[in-house]
C-alpha positions as CSV (number, residue, x, y, z in Angstrom):
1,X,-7.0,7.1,14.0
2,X,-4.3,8.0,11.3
3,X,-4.7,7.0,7.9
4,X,-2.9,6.4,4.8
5,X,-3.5,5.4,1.5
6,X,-1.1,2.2,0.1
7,X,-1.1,2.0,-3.8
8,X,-0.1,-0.7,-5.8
9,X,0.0,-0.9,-9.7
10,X,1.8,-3.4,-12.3
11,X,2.1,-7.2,-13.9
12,X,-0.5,-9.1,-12.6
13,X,0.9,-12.3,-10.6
14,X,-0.2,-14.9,-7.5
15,X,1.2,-13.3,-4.2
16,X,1.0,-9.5,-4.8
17,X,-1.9,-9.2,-2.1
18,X,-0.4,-11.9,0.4
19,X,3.0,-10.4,0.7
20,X,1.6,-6.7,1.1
21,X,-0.9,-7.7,3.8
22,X,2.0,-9.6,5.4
23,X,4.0,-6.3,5.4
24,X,1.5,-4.4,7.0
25,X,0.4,-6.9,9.5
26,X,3.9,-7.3,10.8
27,X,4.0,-3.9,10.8
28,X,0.9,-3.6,13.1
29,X,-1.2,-1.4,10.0
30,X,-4.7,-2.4,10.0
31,X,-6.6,-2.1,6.6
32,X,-9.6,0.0,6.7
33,X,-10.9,-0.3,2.9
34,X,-9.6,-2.3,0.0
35,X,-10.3,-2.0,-3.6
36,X,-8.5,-4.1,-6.3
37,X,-8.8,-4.6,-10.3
38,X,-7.1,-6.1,-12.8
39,X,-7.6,-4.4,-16.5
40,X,-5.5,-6.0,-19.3
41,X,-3.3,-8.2,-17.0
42,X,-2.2,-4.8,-15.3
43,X,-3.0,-5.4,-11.0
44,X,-4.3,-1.8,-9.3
45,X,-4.8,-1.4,-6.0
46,X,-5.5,1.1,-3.1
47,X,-6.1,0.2,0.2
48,X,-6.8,2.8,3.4
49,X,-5.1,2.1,6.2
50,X,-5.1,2.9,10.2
51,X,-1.0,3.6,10.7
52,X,-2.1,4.8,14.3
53,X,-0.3,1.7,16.0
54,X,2.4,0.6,13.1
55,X,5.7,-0.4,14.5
56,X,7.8,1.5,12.5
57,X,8.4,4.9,11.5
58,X,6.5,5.5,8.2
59,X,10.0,6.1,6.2
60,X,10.9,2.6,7.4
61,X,7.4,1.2,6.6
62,X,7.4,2.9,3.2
63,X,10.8,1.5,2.4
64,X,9.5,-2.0,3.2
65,X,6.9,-1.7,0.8
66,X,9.0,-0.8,-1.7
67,X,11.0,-3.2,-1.6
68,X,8.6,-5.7,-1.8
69,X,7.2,-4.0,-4.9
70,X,10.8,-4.3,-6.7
71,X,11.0,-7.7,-5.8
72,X,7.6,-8.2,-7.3
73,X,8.1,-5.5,-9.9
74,X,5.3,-3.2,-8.6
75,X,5.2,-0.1,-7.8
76,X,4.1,0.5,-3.8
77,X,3.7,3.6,-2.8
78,X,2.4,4.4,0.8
79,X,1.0,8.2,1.6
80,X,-0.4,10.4,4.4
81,X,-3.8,10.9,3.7
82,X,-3.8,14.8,3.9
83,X,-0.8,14.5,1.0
84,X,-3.2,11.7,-1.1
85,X,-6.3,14.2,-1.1
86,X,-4.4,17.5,-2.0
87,X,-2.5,16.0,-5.2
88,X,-5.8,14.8,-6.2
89,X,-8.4,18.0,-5.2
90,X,-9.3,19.6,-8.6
């Protein structure tokens, strides 16, 4: 299993979960864990995910989330989990 770590953060509105889930489903990317809040109308999210099957290279599945997230106007960010743990080990 591969993992990486999706994170998603800005204006709260109907869709932001469906059209990421969509991405990663077309893409093959299971979802291990999901966490989500919403603090003062701001969305947050992180989800782990298995990348061991995706389609697509992870520059071309990082580039689709993105875009979604300037459609939406969030900011969608997908990392290698070795990279997510060492910029945030104290």
């Amino acid at each position: 299993m591969k993992k990486a770590v999706v994170t998603v953060l800005g204006l709260d509105k109907v869709g932001i979960t469906a059209k990421l889930c969509a991405v990663l489903a077309d893409t093959n990317i299971n979802i291990l864990d999901i966490s989500q809040t919403i603090v003062g109308g701001y969305f947050n999210m992180i989800m782990v995910v298995d990348i061991a099957n995706m389609k697509d290279t992870f520059v071309a599945t990082a580039e689709k989330l993105q875009a979604v997230g300037e459609e939406m106007g969030l900011e969608i960010k997908i990392q290698h989990t070795d990279i997510f743990d060492a910029m945030h080990r104290i």
